[in-house]
Each structure stands twice: as C-alpha cells, then as structure tokens.
C-alpha positions in Angstrom: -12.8 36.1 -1.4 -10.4 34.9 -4.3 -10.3 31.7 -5.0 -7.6 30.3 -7.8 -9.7 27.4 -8.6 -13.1 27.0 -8.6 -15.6 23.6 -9.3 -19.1 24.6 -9.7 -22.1 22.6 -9.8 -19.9 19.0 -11.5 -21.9 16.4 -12.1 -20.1 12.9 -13.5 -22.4 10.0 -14.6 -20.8 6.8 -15.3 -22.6 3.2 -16.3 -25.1 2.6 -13.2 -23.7 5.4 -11.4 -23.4 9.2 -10.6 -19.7 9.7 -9.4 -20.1 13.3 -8.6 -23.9 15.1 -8.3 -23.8 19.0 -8.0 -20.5 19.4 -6.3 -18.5 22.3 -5.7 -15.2 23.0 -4.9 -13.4 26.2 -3.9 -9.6 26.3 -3.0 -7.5 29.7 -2.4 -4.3 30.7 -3.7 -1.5 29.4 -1.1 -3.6 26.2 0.8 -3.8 22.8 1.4 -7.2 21.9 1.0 -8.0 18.3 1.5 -10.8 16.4 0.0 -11.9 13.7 2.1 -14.8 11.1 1.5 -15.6 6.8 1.5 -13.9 4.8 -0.7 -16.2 5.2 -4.0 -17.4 8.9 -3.3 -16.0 10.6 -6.0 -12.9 12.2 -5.1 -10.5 11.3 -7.8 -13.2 11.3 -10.6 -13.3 14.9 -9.4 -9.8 15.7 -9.3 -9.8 13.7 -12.3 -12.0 16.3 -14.0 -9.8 19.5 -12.8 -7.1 17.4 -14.8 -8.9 17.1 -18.0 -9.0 12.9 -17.9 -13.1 13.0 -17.9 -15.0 15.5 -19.0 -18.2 16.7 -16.5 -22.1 16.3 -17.9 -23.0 19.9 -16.2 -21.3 22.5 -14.3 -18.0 25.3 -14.7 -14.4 25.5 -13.6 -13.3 29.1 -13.2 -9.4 29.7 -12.1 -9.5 33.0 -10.8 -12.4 34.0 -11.8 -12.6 33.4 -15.3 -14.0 30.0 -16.9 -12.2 28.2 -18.0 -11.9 24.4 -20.4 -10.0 21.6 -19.9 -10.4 19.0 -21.8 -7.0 16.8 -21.7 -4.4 16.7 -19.2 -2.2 18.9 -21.9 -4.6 21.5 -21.2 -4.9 21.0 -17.2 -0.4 21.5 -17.7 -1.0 24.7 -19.9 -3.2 26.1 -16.6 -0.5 25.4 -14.4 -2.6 22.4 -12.8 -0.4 18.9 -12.0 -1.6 15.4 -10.3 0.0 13.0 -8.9 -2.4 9.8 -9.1 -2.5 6.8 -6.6 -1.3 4.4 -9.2 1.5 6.3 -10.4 1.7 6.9 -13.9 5.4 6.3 -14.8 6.9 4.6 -17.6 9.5 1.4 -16.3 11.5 1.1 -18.0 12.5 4.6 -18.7 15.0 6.5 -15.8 14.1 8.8 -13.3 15.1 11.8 -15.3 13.8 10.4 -18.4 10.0 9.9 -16.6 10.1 13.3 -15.5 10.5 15.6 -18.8 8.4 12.8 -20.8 6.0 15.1 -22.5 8.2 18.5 -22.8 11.3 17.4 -23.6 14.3 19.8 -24.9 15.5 18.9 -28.6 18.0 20.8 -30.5 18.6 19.9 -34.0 16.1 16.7 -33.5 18.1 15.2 -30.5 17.2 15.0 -27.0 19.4 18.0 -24.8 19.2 16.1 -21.8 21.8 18.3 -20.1 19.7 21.1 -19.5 16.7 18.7 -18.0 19.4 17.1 -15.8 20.2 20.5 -14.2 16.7 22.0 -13.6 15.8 18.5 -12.2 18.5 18.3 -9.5 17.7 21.9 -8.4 14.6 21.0 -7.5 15.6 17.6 -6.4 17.9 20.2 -3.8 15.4 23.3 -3.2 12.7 20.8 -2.4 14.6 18.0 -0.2 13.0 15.8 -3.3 15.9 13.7 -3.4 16.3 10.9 -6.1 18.6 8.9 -8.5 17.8 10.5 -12.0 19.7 7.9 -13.6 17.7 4.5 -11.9 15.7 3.0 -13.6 11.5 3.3 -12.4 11.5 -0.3 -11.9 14.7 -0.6 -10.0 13.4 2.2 -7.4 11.0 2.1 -4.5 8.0 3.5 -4.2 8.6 6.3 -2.1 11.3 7.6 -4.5 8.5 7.0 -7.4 6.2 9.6 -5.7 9.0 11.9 -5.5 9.5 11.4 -9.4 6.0 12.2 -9.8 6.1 15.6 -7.6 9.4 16.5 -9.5 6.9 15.8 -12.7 4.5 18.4 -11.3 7.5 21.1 -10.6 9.5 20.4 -13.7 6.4 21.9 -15.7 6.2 24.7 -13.2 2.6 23.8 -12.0 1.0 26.0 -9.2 -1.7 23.7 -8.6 -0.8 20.4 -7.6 -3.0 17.5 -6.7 -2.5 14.6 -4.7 -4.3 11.6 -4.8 -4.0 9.5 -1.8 -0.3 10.5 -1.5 0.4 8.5 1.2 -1.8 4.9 0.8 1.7 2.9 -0.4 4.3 5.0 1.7 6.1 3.9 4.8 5.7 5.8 8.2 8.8 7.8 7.7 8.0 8.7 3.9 4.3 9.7 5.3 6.2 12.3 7.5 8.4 13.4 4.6 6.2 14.0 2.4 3.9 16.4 4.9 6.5 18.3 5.3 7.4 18.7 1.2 3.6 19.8 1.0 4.3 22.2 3.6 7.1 23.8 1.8 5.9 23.8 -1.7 2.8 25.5 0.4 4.8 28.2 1.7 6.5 28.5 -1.5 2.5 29.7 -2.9 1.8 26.6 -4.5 -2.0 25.6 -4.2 -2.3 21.8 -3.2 -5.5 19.6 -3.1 -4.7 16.6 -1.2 -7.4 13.4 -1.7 -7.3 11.5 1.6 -9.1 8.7 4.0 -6.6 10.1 6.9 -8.3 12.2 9.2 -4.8 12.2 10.9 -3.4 13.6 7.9 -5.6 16.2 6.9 -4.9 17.8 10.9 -1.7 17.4 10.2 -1.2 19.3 6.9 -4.5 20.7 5.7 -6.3 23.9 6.4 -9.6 23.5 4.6 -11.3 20.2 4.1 -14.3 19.6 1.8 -16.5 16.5 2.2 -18.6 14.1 -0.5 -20.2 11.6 0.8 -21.9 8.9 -2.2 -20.9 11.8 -4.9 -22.5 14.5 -3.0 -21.2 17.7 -1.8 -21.5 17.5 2.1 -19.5 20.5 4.0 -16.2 22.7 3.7 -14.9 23.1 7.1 -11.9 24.8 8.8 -9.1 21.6 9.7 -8.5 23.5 13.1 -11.8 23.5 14.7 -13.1 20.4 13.3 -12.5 17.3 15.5 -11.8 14.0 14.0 -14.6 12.6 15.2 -17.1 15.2 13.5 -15.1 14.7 10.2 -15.4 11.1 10.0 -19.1 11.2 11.0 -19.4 13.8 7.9 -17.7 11.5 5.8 -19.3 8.4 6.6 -22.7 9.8 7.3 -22.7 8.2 11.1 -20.7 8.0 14.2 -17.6 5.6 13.9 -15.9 3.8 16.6 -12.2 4.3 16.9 -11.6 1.5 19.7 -11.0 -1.9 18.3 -13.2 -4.4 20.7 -12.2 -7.6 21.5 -12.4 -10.0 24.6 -9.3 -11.8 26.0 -7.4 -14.4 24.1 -7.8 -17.4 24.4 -5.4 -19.4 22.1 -6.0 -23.0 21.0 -4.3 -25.7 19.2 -1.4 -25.1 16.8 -2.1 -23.8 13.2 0.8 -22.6 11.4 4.3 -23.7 12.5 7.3 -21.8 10.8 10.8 -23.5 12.0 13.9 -21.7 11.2 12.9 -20.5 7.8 15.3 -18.8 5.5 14.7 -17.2 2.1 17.2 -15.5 0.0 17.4 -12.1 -1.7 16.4 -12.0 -5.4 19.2 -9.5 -6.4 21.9 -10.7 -4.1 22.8 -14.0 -2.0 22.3 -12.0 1.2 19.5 -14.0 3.3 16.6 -11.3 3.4 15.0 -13.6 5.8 17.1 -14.8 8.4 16.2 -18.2 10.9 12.8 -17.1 11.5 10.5 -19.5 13.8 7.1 -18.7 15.0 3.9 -20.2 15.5 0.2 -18.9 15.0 -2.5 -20.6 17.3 -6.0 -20.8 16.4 -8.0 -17.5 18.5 -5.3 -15.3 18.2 -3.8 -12.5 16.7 -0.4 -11.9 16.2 1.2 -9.3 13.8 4.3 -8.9 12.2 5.6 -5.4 12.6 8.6 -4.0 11.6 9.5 -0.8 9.0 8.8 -1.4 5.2 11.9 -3.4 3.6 12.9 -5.5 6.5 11.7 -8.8 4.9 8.4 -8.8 5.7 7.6 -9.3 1.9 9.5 -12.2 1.4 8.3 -13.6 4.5 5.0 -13.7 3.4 5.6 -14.6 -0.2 7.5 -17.6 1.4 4.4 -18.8 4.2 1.9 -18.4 0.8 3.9 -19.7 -2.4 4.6 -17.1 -4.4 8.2 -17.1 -3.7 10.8 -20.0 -3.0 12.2 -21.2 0.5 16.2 -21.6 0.9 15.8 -23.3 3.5 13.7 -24.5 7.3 10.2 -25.8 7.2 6.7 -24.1 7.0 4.0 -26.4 8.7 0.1 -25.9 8.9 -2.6 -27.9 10.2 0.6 -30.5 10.8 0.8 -30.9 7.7 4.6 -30.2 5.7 3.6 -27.4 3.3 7.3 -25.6 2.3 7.0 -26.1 -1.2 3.3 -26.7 -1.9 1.4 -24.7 -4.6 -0.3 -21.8 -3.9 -4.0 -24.2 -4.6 -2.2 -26.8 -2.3 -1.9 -24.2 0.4 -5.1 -22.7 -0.2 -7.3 -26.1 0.3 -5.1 -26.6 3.1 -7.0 -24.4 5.0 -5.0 -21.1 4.3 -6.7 -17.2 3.4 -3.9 -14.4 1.9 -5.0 -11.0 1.7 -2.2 -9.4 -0.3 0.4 -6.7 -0.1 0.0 -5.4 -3.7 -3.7 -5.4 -5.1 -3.2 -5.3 -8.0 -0.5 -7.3 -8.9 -1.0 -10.5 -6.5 -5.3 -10.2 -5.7 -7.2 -9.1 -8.9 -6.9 -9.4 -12.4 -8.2 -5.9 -13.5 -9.6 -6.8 -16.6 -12.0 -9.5 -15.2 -14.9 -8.7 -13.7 -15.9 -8.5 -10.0 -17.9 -11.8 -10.1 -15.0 -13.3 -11.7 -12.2 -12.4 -9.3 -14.4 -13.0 -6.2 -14.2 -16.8 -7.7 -10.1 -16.9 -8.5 -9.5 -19.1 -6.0 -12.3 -21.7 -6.0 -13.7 -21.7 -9.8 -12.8 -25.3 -10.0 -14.8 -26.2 -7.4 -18.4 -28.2 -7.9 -20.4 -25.0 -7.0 -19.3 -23.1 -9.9 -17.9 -25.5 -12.6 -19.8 -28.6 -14.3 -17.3 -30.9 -16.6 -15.1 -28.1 -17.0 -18.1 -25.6 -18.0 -18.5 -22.7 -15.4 -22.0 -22.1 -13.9 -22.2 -18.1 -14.7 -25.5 -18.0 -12.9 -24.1 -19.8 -9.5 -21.2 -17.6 -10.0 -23.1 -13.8 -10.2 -25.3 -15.1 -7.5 -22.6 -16.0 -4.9 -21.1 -12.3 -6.2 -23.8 -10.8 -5.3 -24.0 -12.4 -1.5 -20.5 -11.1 -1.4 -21.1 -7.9 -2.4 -24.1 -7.6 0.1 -22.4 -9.2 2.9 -19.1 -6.8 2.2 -20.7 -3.5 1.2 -18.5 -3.7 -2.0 -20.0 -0.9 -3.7 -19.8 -0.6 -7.7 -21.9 0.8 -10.4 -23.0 -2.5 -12.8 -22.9 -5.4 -9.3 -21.0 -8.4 -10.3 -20.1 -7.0 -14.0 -18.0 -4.3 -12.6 -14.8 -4.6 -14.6 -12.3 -4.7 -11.6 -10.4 -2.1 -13.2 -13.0 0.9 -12.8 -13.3 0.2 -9.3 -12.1 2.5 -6.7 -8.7 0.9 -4.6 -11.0 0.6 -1.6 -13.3 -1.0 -2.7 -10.8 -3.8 -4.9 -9.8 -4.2 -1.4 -12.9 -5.5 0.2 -13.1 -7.3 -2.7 -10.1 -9.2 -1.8 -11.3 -9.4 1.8 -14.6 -10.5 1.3 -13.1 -13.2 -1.3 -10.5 -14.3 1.5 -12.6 -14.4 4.2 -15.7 -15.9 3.0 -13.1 -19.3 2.6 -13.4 -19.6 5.8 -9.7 -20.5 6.4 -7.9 -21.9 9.5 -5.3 -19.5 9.1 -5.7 -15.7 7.0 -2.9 -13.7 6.3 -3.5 -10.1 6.3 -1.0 -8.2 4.3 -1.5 -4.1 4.9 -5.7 -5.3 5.2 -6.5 -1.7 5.5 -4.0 0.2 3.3 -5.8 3.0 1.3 -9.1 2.4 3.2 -11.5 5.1 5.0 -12.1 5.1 8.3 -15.5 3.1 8.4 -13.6 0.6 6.2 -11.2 0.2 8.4 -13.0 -0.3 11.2 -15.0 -3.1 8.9 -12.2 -5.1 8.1 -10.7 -4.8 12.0 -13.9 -6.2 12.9 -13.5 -9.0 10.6 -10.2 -9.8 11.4 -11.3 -10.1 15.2 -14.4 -12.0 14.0 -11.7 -14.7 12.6 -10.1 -14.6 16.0 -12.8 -15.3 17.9 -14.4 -18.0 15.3 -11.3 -19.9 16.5 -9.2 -19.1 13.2 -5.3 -18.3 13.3 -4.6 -14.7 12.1 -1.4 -13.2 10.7 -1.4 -9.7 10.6 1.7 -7.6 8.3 1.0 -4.2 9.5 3.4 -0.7 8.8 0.2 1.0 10.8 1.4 1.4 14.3 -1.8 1.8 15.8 -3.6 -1.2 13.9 -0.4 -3.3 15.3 -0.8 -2.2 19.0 -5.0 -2.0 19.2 -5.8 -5.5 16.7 -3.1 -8.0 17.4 -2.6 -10.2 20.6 0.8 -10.8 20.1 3.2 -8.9 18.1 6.6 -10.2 16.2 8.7 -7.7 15.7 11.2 -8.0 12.1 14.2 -5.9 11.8 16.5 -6.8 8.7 15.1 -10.2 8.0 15.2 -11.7 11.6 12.8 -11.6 14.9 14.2 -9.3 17.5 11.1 -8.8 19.4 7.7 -11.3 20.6 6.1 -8.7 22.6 2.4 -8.4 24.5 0.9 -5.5 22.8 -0.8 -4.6 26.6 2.6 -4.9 28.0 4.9 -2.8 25.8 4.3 0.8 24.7 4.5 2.6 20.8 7.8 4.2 21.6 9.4 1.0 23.1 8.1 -1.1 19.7 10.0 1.6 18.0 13.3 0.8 19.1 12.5 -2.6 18.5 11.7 -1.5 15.0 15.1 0.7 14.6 17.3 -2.3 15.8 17.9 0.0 18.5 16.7 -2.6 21.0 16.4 -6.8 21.2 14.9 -9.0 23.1 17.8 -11.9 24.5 15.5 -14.9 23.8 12.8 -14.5 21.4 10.4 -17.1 22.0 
C-alpha cells in the first residue's frame, strides 16, 4: 500500500506533558482521513508537526516513501502540505486577496502585481464554489468566509495535502454542510485531506479512514463505514458515552430574569438588530434561544450581560432593575455568562489558569487581603476546580491559558461560571469545539443547574442540544421572537421553518 504521507513513531514532550507518545499516522493519496481524539489528546500538536510549527523529540515523516524534514511551515508549503488552524491565522487588517498571497506574492520591478493574484484567486473562488469578497477587509467579514480565505490560502500555493483543524467548531449549520461538500470536491479533485474533529457526525459524513489518540497515544485506524458512532466515541474516550440527555420533568419556580420589550441597535447601522423582545426565565428550567447564526442572538446576549448598550425596554433579575448595570453589578446580582467567543470575552490568554478561574471574584475576601491577593488561596481553589472539572493541562494552575487546548479553555470557563453558583447562567454555544464526553459533561451540568432550582439560558446553533437540553425553546429570526415552543411538542423540521422565517407563531407568549 502507498501512502503519500506517513507519521512514524512521533513523540512531542512539552512542560509536564507528553502531547503525542509513539504515534503513527498513515494517510493515502486521494482520502479524507480524520483524526479524532478528547480535547487535549494531541491532535493539532500532531498536525502541527506535519506543518513544521514544532519539531518531534523521536520519530520520521516519509511522503511517499522517502523521509523527509520539515522544519518551518515554509518547508511543510515546499512539500505541498497546507493547514488551516482553528484560530485562523489571518492578518485584519489586510483584504481578502491580500491575506491569501501573503507569503508568495508576485513583484515586478519591486511592486506588488496584484492583477495576476486577483485572477488565479477568483478561479478558484469559481472552480471550488469558494466564494468570497477579495477586496473586504478580514475584519469586516464573517467567519465562515474567513475559513474560505484560509482554504483559498491552501489552494493558491497549490498544496495537495491539506489539513483541517476543527474546520467546523465556529461555523454555522449551513456553512458546516458547505464546507463537507468543498472537502468532497477538492477530494475528488486528488487532494489528500486530514480533517481534526470532536464530530463523530462529521467524520461519517465526510471521512473514510479515521485514526484515534486518546491522552497522546496512538489507539486504532478504522474504516468510517463499518465503524459505529458508538464504538468511535468509546475509542476516543476510553469508555462507553451516553448520547441521551437525562432529566426529570420541569418544574418551574419563581421568576428570575424578566426581559420586557428590549431593543438594541445595530453597531454599523440604525437598523434595530433586536427588535421588542420580552421573555422570562424561571428558576428549574431550561429554555434556549435558537435561531440561525446572525439573527441577533449576539446582541441579545451582550445586552442581558453588559457588554453591549440597551436602546431601549427593561432587563429585570431577581426583581431587581439591572438595564444598565456593570457587568460586576450583574455578576453579584446573582448572574453566571458562559461566552460566545472564548477568547475574546472569557480568558485572558496570557494569564494563567489559576488566574482566569478568579476574573470574576479576585476582589473578594477569599482571595484578596487590603488589596494584596492571597496566591496560595487562589492555586488552591484552582486546583478544586480543576479536579472538580477535569480541566486537564500540563503545569495545573500555572498553565498559561494560552497553551491550552480550546476544550479545555472551555471548561475552564464552565467550571469558573458554574462554581458561582448563580441564580441565572447564560450558556452561549457551552459546547462549541468540545468532544463528545465533554459535551455530555457540560449537558449534565447545565441540567444539574436546572434541577438545583437555578434559571438557565441556553444560545444554542446545535439543533440537537436545543431539542434534547432545553424545556422551553425561543425561537429568534432577524432580531425578534417568532416562536415559544415545547421542545416535546414540536419536531426538528417544524423548528426549522421557524428558524427560516418561513413560519410564526400568532401570539408569542
């Protein structure tokens, strides 16, 4: 058997850790081969390697056949070898076009020739339905489209290995689909693709071959087609994970959060991105907002937790007026946020883990006397967290938050949110970029909340984590509430009309 890339025997130590131990990796000319494993079990510090950003203590890489050395990305480019990383690595304030030929640009008597970029770019933009704006700025244009830069990267520097590293973790439902079927077609086009993933859904959907780490260990290659989702994830994981999401009946109690008529303007125009919104959240329940990416449910939740302003209505919890209270005000008021965007609203990277699990109650006697903080009281309660959470890093509570893998940043957050004890937590995307025993962690969680008699907001774009966790679910289409739905009484396909505006409910209540 030929194989156009091969990883033999990689092992990758870091500080208090070995990110990959003895693992091998095999992938043939013309396949998808995902690479599926926990959050923290070495997948992109292996890709990582093939790319030439770290360099591996022990073992080879051959590509067909012969070995071969890579030790920057510039060398993994000369082998024909691309990545697209989860944080994508674009510059913002350059254009789309601008982003893409970054690195092997055309010059001709010591100026740029942009022409010539321009029309290789929008041929492949065309061949490969990649479609973009070349001229947009990176900041101005949505993540989806940022992805697609990122492939057109790959292509423009006519790579035929491409990697993808959790392609999908910040994409919609609709750019999820999309994007399958771009791998597809650069697939049948003989481009090799190795395709990092928590998604067992995924991996059925677009894989052929699937190899498994588990804690940086090598575990299994298996054929996609004959192995069930169940067996995968009990690879992965290393036991048997439950799918169903149980919970008893709800039973809701007193009032927590009370939003009335709340309206919050658009940033780049004075269109109302949230239109006369009213709903209320009772403690022991559930309820979710669902509703496809961009239809305001970022600025709802920005409004309900302070880091954006309200035009107008009223935002009530615990009774208590809190429509333009700090984010502190909100937070002693009894109120939990588990963020959309990790990185820029939940951690500060360069801290470390002990640190950012204190961010939001530093101040407090526990960990500060006369304005001194109590490091010791601080690493200690880290540590609890860190147990209770299974937040797993090499150093503990020094961990720079930086180094960490996105999954486990994000039961960072959780454990950090959660351990509060809040009357109300709102869960932005809680399981966004998380494996499957993660996910069924945090759902668990979430219900725990419920059924401690705490208020839970749910923003979900997952379809199934809206229908199988919430109690009640609010559906948002363009900025106003055009659906209040039972989750037992509806079905997937009837929340999707909902979703498309193609449907309404007379009287939401």
């Amino acid at each position: 058997m030929d194989y156009i890339i091969e990883m033999l025997g990689i092992t990758k130590e870091f500080p208090g850790v070995v990110a990959n131990d003895n693992v091998t990796l095999k992938l043939k000319p013309g396949e998808i081969h995902a690479l599926l494993g926990e959050n923290g079990a070495g997948k992109s510090t292996l890709m990582s390697i093939l790319f030439g950003l770290y360099r591996p203590e022990k073992g080879e890489i051959r590509k067909n056949g012969e070995v071969i050395h890579i030790t920057n990305p510039n060398d993994a480019n000369d082998y024909g070898i691309g990545m697209v990383h989860q944080h994508f690595k674009l510059v913002h304030n350059f254009t789309a076009l601008e982003n893409i030929m970054l690195g092997v640009e055309t010059v001709k008597r010591g100026l740029l020739d942009m022409g010539e970029a321009r029309e290789k770019v929008m041929a492949l933009s065309n061949k490969y339905q990649l479609f973009i704006d070349p001229d947009a700025l990176t900041s101005d244009i949505t993540v989806g489209m940022q992805q697609r830069v990122e492939i057109l990267k790959m292509l423009y520097r006519d790579n035929e290995i491409l990697i993808f590293d959790e392609p999908t973790a910040m994409l919609t439902p609709q750019e999820i689909i999309e994007l399958m079927s771009i791998m597809r077609s650069l697939r049948d086009e003989g481009k090799s693709i190795l395709f990092i993933t928590h998604k067992l859904e995924e991996i059925k959907q677009a894989a052929q071959r699937c190899t498994i780490l588990r804690k940086g260990k090598y575990i299994d290659t298996v054929d996609v087609a004959t192995t069930s989702k169940e067996k995968l994830s009990e690879m992965m994981v290393g036991r048997k994970v439950d799918f169903a999401v149980h919970k008893g009946v709800c039973k809701p109690g007193r009032e927590i959060l009370d939003v009335s008529h709340l309206t919050v303007l658009s940033k780049l125009s004075k269109k109302n991105v949230v239109h006369n919104v009213s709903f209320k959240v009772r403690a022991g329940e559930i309820v979710c907002v669902a509703g496809i990416d961009g239809n305001g449910q970022s600025e709802l939740v920005y409004a309900l937790t302070g880091l954006g302003p309200v035009n107008a209505g009223t935002i009530t919890l615990n009774g208590k007026d809190i429509t333009h209270s700090t984010i502190r005000h909100r937070s002693e008021m009894g109120m939990s946020h588990i963020p959309e965007d990790r990185h820029k609203h939940g951690l500060i990277l360069d801290y470390s883990l002990a640190k950012n699990l204190v961010l939001q109650s530093y101040f407090k006697e526990q960990f500060q006397k006369n304005g001194f903080l109590k490091f010791n009281e601080i690493n200690a309660y880290a540590d609890k967290l860190i147990e209770e959470f299974d937040v797993r890093t090499g150093q503990g509570g020094k961990t720079l938050a930086r180094s960490m893998s996105g999954g486990n940043q994000q039961k960072a957050i959780v454990a950090r949110e959660i351990d509060m004890n809040p009357d109300l937590l709102v869960a932005v995307q809680p399981t966004r970029g998380l494996d499957v025993g993660a996910i069924e962690y945090i759902h668990k969680q979430l219900v725990e909340q419920r059924d401690n008699g705490k208020g839970v907001l749910l923003v979900s774009l997952e379809l199934e984590e809206v229908m199988n966790v919430s109690d009640r679910i609010l559906v948002l289409y363009e900025g106003e509430i055009v659906a209040n739905v039972d989750p037992k009484k509806t079905t997937i396909q009837e929340l999707g009309l909902y979703m498309s505006g193609a449907k309404r409910e007379e009287k939401v209540v």
